[in-house]
C-alpha positions as YAML, in Angstrom:
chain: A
units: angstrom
residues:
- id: 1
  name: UNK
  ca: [-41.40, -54.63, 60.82]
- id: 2
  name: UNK
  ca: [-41.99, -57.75, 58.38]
- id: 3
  name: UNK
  ca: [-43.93, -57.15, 55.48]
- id: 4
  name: UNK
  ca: [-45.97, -60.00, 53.42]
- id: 5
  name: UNK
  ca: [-46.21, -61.01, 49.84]
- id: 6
  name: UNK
  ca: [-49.55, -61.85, 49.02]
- id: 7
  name: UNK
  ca: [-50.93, -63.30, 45.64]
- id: 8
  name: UNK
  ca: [-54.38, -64.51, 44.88]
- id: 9
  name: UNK
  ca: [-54.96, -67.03, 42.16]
- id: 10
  name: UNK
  ca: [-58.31, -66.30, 40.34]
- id: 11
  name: UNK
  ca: [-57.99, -68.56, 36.97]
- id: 12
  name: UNK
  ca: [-55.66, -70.61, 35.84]
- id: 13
  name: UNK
  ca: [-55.43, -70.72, 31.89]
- id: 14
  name: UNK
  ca: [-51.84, -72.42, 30.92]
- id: 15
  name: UNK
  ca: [-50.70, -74.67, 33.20]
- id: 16
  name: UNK
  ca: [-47.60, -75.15, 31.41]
- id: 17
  name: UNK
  ca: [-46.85, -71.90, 32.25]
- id: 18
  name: UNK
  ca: [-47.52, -72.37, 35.53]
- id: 19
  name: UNK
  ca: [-45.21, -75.42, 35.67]
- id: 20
  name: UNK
  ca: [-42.67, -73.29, 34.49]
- id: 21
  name: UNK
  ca: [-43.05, -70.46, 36.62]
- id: 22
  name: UNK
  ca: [-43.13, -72.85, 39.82]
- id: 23
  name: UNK
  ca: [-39.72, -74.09, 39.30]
- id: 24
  name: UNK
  ca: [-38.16, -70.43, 38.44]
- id: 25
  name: UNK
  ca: [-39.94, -68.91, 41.31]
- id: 26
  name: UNK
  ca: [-38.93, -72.11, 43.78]
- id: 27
  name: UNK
  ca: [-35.47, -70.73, 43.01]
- id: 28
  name: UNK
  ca: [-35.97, -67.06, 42.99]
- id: 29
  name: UNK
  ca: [-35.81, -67.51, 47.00]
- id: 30
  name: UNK
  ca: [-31.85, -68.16, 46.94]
- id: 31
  name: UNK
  ca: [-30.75, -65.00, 48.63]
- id: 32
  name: UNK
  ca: [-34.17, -63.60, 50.14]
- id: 33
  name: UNK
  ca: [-35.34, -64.01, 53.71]
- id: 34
  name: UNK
  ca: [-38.69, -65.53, 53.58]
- id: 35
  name: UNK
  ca: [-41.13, -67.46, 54.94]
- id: 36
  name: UNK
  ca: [-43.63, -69.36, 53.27]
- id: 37
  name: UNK
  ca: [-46.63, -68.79, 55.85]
- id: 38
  name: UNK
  ca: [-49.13, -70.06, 53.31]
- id: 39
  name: UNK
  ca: [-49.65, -71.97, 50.27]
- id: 40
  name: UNK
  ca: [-52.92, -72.50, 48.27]
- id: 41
  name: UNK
  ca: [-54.61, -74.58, 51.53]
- id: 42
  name: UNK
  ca: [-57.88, -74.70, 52.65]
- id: 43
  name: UNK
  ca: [-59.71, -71.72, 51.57]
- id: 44
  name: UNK
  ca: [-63.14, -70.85, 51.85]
- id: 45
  name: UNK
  ca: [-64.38, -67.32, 50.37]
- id: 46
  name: UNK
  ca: [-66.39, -65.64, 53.07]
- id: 47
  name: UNK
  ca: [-66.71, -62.21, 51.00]
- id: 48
  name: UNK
  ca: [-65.77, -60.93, 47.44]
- id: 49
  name: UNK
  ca: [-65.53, -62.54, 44.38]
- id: 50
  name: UNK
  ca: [-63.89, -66.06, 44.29]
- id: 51
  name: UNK
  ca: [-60.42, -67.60, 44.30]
- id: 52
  name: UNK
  ca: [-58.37, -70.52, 43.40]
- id: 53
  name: UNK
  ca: [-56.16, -70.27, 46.10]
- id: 54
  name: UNK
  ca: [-53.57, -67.46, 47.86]
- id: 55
  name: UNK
  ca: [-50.04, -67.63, 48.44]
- id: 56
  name: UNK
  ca: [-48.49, -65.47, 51.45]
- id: 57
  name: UNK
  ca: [-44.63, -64.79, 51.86]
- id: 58
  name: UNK
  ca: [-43.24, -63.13, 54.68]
- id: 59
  name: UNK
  ca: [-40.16, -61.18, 54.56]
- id: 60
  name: UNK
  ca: [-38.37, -59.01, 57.57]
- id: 61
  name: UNK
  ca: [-39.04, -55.79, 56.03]
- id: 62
  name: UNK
  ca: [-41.12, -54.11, 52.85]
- id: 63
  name: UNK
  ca: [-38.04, -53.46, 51.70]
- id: 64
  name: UNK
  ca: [-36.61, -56.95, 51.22]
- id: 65
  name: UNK
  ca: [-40.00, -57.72, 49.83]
- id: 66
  name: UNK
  ca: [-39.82, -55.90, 47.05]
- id: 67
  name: UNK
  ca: [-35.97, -56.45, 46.45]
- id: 68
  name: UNK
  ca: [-37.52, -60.11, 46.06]
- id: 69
  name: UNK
  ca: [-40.30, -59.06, 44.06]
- id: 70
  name: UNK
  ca: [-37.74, -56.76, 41.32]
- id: 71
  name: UNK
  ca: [-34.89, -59.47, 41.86]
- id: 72
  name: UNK
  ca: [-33.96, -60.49, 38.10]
- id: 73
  name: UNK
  ca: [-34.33, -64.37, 39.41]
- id: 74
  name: UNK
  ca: [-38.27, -63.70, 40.23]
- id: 75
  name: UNK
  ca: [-38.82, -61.31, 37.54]
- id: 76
  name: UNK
  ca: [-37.80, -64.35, 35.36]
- id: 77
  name: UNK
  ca: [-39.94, -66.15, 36.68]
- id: 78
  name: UNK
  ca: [-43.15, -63.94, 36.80]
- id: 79
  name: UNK
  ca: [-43.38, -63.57, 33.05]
- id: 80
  name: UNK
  ca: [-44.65, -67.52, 33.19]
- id: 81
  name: UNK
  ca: [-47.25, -66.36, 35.56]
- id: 82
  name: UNK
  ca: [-48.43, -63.66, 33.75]
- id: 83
  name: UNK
  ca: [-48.89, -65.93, 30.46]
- id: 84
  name: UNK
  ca: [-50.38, -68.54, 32.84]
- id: 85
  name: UNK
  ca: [-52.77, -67.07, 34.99]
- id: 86
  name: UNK
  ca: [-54.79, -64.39, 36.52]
- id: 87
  name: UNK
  ca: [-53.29, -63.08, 39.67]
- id: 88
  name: UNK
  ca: [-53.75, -60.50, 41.63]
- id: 89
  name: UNK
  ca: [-50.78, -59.69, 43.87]
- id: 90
  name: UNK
  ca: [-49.86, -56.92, 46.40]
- id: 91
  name: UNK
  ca: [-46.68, -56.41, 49.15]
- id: 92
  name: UNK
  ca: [-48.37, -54.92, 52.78]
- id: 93
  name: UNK
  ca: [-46.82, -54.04, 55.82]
- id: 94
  name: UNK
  ca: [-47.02, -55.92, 58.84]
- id: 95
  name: UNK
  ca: [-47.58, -54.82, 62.51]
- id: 96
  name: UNK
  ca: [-45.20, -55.67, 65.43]
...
């Protein structure tokens, strides 16, 4: 069943940091089964508070999401974000 990687921007507040955790996350995918199904687009809010923009990975299972997610290559990488940005982030199940 695939599971998805979602993370919603809210602020950006570094974006050096966020330069630098583009490139290390670009190659934190070396390895990992995904799909890139969507990348900060078009977005209009319809309910809650507001957004930069969303990211959403797909992955086969919710287990290969999170061995992406705890990977030493991403976790590299996330510290940039975290310095960066505010993010909110989550892995969910998909249906069949």
């Amino acid at each position: 069943m695939p599971a998805f990687f979602v993370a919603l921007r809210e602020s950006v507040h570094d974006p050096k940091e966020m330069r630098l955790y583009a490139d290390k996350a670009a190659g934190s995918a070396a390895g990992h089964r995904l799909v890139t199904r969507v990348a900060y687009g078009r977005l209009r809010m319809t309910e809650g508070a507001p957004i930069e923009g969303a990211v959403v990975l797909e992955f086969p299972t919710f287990e290969e999401a999170e061995a992406w997610y705890d990977s030493p290559a991403y976790q590299e990488a996330v510290v940039h974000r975290f310095r960066g940005a505010k993010y909110r982030t989550f892995i969910v199940q998909g249906v069949e």
